[in-house]
C-alpha positions as CSV (number, residue, x, y, z in Angstrom):
1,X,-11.1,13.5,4.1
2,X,-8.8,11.0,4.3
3,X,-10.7,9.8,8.1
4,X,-13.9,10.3,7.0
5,X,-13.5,7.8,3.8
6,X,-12.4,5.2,6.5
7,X,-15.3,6.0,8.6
8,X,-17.7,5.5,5.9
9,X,-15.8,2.5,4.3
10,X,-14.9,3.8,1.4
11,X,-11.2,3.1,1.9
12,X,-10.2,-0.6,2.3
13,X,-7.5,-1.2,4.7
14,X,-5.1,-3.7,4.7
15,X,-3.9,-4.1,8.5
16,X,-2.8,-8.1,8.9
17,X,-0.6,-10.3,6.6
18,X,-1.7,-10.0,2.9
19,X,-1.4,-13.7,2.3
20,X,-2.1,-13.8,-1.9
21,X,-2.5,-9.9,-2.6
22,X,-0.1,-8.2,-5.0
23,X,2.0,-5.9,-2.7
24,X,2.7,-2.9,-5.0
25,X,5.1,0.2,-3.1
26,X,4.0,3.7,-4.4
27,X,7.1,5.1,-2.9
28,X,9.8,6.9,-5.0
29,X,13.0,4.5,-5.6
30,X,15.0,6.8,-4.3
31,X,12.9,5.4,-1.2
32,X,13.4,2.0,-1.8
33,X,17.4,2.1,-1.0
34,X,16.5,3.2,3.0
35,X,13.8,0.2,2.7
36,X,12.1,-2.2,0.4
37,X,9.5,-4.6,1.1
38,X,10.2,-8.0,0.0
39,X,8.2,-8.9,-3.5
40,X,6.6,-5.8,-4.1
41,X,6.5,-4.2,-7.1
42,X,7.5,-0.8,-7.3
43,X,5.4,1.8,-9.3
44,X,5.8,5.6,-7.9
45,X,2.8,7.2,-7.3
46,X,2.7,9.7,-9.6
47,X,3.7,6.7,-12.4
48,X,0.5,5.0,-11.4
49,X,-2.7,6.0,-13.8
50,X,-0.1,5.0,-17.2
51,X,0.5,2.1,-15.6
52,X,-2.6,0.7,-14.6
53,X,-1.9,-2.2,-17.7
54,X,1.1,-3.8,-15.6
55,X,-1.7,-4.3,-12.5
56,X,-3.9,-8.0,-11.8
57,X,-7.2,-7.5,-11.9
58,X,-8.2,-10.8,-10.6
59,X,-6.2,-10.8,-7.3
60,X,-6.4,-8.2,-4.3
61,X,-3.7,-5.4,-4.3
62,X,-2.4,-4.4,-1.3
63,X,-0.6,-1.0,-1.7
64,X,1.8,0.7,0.7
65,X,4.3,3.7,0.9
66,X,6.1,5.6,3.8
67,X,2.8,6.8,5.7
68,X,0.3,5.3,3.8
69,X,-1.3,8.9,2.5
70,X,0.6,8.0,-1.1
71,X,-1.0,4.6,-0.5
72,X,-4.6,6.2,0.3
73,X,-4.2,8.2,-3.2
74,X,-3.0,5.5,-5.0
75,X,-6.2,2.6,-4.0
76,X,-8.8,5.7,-4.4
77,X,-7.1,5.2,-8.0
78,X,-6.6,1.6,-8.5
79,X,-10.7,1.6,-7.1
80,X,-11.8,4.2,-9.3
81,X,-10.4,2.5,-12.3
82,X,-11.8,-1.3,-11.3
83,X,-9.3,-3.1,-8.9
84,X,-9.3,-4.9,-5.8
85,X,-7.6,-2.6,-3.7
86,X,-6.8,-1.8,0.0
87,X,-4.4,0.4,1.6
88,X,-1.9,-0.7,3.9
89,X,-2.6,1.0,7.3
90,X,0.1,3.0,8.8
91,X,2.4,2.5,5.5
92,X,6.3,1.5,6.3
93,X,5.9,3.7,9.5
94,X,3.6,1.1,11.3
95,X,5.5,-1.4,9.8
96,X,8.6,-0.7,11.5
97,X,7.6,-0.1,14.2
98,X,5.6,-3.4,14.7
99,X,9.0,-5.3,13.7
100,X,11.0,-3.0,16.9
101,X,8.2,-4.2,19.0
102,X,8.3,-7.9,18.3
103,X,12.3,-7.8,18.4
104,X,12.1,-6.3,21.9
105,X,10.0,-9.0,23.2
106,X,11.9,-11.8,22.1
């Protein structure tokens, strides 16, 4: 399912720098103690639909969680209900492990 809507294109990923979007973690915040992600806004996953009101609608959200397959749930959401959205490939999984691999190299 989740393949198939990125085959087709009907889930936006985020894979670069989100220069302007509205970061928004769909992690628990029991999560957010192991690792946060610097000006995002945290609203759980299962918090999301009641509050869809606290959301822009005029600027891009870029969402993310541990693995991205809260994130995947969360854009089919935030499109589904008239955002901007994309998911952020890979989630905080990808993300570390892109920073280990630029602090190896320097």
């Amino acid at each position: 399912m989740v393949a198939a809507d990125v085959l087709r294109g009907d889930m936006p990923l985020a894979t670069g720098r989100h220069h302007g979007a509205f970061l928004l973690d769909v992690r628990q915040p029991v999560e957010l103690f192991v690792e946060s992600v610097k000006g995002a806004v945290n609203i759980p996953l299962g918090q999301l639909r009641a509050r869809l009101g606290e959301l822009p609608r005029d600027r891009e959200i870029a969402v993310i969680c541990r693995s991205a397959q809260r994130a995947y749930y969360a854009t089919r959401i935030l499109l589904q209900n008239g955002f901007k959205a994309r998911s952020i490939s890979g989630g905080m999984l990808s993300r570390a492990m892109f920073s280990e691999a630029s602090e190896s190299r320097t």
